[in-house]
C-alpha positions, -999 to 999 in steps of 0.1 A, spaced: 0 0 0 27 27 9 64 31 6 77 59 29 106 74 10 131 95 28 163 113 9 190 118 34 217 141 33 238 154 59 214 151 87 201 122 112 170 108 102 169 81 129 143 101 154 120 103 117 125 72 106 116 50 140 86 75 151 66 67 115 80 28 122 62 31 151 29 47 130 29 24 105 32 -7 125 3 8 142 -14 17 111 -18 -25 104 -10 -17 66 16 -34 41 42 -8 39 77 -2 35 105 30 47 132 34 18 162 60 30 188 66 8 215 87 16 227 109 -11 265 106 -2 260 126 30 301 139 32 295 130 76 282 103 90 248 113 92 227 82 99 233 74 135 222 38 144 226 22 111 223 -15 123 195 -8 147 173 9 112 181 -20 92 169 -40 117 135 -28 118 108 -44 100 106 -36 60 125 -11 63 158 -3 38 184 23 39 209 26 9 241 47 4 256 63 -28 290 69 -29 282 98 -54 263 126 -47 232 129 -75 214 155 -59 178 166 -48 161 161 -81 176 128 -90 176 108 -56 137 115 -53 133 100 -86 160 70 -79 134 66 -41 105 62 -62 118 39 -90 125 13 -63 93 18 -45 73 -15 -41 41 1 -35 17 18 -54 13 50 -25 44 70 -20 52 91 8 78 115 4 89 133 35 124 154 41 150 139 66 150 173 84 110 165 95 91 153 120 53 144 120 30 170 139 14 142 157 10 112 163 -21 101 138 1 111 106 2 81 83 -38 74 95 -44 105 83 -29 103 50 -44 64 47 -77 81 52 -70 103 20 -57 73 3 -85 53 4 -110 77 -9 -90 72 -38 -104 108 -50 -65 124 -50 -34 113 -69 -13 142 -53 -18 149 -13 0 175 3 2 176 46 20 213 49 48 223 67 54 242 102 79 257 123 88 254 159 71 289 177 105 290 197 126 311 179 162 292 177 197 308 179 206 340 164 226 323 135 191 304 122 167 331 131 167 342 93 155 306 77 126 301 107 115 337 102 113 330 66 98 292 71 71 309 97 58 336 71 65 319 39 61 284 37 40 274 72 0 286 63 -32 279 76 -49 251 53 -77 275 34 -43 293 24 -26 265 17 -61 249 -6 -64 284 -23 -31 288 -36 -23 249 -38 2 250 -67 25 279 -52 26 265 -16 31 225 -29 59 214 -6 81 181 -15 94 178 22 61 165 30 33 149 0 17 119 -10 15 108 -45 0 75 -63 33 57 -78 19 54 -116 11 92 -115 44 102 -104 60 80 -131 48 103 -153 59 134 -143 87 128 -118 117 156 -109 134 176 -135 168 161 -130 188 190 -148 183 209 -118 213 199 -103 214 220 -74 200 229 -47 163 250 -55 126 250 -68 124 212 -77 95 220 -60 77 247 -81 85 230 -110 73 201 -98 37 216 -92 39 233 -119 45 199 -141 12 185 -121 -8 215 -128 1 209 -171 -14 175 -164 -48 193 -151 -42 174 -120 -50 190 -83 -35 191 -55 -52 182 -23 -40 197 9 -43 186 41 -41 195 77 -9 170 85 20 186 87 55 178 94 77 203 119 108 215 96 138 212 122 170 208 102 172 253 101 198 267 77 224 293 97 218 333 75 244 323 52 239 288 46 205 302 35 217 330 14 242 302 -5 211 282 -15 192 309 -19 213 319 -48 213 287 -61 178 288 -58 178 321 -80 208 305 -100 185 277 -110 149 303 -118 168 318 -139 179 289 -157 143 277 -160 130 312 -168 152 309 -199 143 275 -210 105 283 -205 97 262 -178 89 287 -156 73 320 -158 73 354 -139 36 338 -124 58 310 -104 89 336 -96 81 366 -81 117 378 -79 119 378 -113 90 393 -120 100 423 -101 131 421 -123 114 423 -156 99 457 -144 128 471 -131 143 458 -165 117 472 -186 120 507 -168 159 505 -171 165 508 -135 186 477 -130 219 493 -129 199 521 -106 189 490 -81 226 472 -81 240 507 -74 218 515 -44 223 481 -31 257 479 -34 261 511 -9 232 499 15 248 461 11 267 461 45 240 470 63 213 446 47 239 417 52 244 424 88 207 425 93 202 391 77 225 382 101 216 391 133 184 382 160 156 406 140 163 404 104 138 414 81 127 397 52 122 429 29 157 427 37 156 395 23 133 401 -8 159 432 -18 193 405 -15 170 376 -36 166 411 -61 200 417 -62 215 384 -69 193 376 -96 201 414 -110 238 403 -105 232 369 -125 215 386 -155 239 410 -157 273 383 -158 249 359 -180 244 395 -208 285 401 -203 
């Protein structure tokens, strides 16, 4: 009925990975937990023997990184079951009726894609991660009516449900290499099929936070790899809103203006990002800026 999936990569999934054994032996359903560990560069999976000793339950190690894209895709080919769950090594369930409530949704069989949400501690964590749980709290955790009324935009692969035969057909884009908006493209490939997306309320917390500047790195890869797809017509100024902004200050010929004034108040927007209140304005104008910075090296 359903294979758990779980891509690891630098982190411990062992606390994930024995609560949902716990669920799903509960649960009284054929099932199997896949984990494959996309050649994590430090010994990430803590209590290796005691996870391969727990009931149908597999964890496999590439000696070569393949990336975000491609490992979800290589977890779903070796799936047994027709259900997959996907859910990010940096997760843990909300409570303690998560896989009933997603083999509730299964067997209405009305859904091929199922999405539970995300959410973020309310303690705020260290200074250093305050950034990436400011920006998970206001821009990725929403109530469900949000979450149903925009379902494409806020479709998150660190926590879904998908029927196997369905996925097979539209699967991650695996040129996207790096790290950054598998998932928008993703949604975006499900909305071309005239499929929906069904949310739910069962989310997973997100704990593995990002310090600022790990953030802003994959941030601009992020950017790095919109711009990429912008240019190959994959995705639009609808899915990017970055780049939308862009394309006006482009039209309007104010892009040098923007990389000028940024470039003076850069020490100070930096330092903000940084510290224990940053502000994601702050954030919105650096996401501006690299992808002004990009377009301008890519046009040189």
């Amino acid at each position: 009925m359903l294979s758990v999936l779980i891509p690891v990569f630098n982190y411990n999934a062992y606390p994930l990975i024995t609560g949902l054994h716990k669920q799903l032996i509960h649960a009284t359903i054929p099932f199997e937990i896949l984990c494959i560990d996309d050649a994590s560069n430090r010994p990430m999976l803590a209590f290796e023997n005691e996870i391969k000793n727990l009931l149908h339950t597999r964890l496999l190690k590439l000696s070569k990184n393949i990336g975000r894209s491609k490992i979800r895709n290589l977890l779903a080919t070796k799936a047994q079951f027709d259900w997959l769950l996907f859910i990010d090594a940096d997760c843990l369930p909300n409570n303690e009726i998560f896989i009933d409530r997603y083999i509730t949704e299964i067997k209405k069989n009305t859904h091929m894609v199922i999405c539970g949400g995300i959410s973020y501690q309310e303690k705020k964590p260290t200074a250093s991660k305050v950034l990436r749980w400011k920006y998970g709290r206001h821009r990725e955790q929403h109530p469900l009516q949000v979450r149903k009324e925009q379902a494409y935009r806020l479709f998150f692969s660190a926590n879904f449900v998908i029927y196997k035969p369905t996925f097979m057909e539209i699967m991650f884009d695996e040129t996207l290499t790096k790290y950054g908006l598998e998932d928008t493209l993703f949604a975006k490939k499900i909305r071309d099929k005239n499929l929906k997306i069904h949310h739910i309320e069962n989310t997973v917390i997100h704990e593995g936070l990002d310090n600022a500047d790990e953030f802003m790195q994959k941030t601009k890869s992020a950017i790095t790899n919109g711009y990429k797809l912008f240019t190959t017509n994959k995705l639009g100024p609808s899915q990017l809103k970055h780049l939308a902004v862009y394309l006006k200050l482009k039209k309007l010929r104010l892009v040098r203006t923007y990389l000028f004034i940024y470039q003076i108040c850069k020490p100070l927007i930096n330092a903000n990002l940084r510290s224990k209140f940053p502000t994601l304005i702050g954030f919105d104008l650096f996401k501006l800026y690299t992808l002004c910075q990009l377009t301008k090296t890519k046009t040189h």
